[in-house]
N, C-alpha and C positions, 0 to 999 in steps of 0.2 A: 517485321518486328511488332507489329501494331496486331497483326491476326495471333499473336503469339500472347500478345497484355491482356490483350482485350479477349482472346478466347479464356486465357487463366481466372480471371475477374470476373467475365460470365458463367463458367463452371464455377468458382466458391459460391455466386448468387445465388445458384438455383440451390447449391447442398444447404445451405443456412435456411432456418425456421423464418428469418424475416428480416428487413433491410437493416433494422435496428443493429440484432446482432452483427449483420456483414459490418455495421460504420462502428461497430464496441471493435470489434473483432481488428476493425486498423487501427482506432488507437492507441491496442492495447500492442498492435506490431511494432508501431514506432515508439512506445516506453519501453519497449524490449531493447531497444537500440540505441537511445538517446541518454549521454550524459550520465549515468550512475557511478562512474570513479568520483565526480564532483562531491554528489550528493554522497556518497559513503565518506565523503573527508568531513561533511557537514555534519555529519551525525554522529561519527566518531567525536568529535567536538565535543558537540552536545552531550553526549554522554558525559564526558569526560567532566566537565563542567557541572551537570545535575547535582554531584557527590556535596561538591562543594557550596555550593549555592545552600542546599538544606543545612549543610552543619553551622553555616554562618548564619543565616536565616529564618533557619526552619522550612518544615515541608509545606506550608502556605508561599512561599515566595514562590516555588513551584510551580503553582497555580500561574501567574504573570510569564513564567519561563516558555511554561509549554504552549503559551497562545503565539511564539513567536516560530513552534517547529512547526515543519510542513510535512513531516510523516504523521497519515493518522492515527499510524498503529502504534506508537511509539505515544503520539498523544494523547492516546486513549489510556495508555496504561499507564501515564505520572496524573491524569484523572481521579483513576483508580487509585493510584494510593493517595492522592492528596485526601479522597472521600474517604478516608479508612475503612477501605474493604479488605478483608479478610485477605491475606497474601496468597494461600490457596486460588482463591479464587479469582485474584487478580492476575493469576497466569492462567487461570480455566478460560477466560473468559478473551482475553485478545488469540489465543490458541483455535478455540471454538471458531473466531471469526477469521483465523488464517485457515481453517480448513475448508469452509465455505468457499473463500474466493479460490482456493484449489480445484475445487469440487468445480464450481464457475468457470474457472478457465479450463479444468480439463472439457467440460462439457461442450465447451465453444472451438475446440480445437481437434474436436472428433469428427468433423468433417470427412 
């Protein structure tokens, strides 16, 4: 079992560009696996919640909301509107950056 790990593990080492990738490359195996029904109740929430927060408050209270979410992408884009960027563009732009880390992970899984 051991010539069986340890061969698998020594063949991805040598296909990866450099050790970095191999150690991105497991963390990003075990957030594939860990916990996201939790986190999708969380964020459901939060959504759910954003709506009202601004109509009581305004889109400045916002700003203090989303320092307490721990998705970035979701953070970056109540950012965006809080700054009044152009609504266009405020879905051009968290878009632009999900297609990169696509691009990223296909690239590291082409092994």
């Amino acid at each position: 079992m051991i010539v069986t790990f340890g061969g698998s593990i020594f063949a991805v080492l040598i296909t990866t560009e450099s050790f970095g990738d191999f150690a991105d490359g497991l963390l990003r195996f075990s957030k594939a696996f860990c916990g996201t029904a939790d986190r999708l109740d969380t964020i459901g929430t939060q959504i759910c919640e954003m709506p009202q927060i601004s109509r009581k408050e305004g889109l400045l209270a916002l700003e203090e909301f989303s320092s307490h979410i721990e998705d970035a992408y979701m953070q970056k884009g109540i950012r965006l509107t809080i700054d009044g960027t152009d609504p266009e563009r405020s879905r051009d732009i968290p878009g632009t950056e999900l297609l990169h880390v696509s691009d990223d992970n296909r690239r590291r899984i082409s092994f």
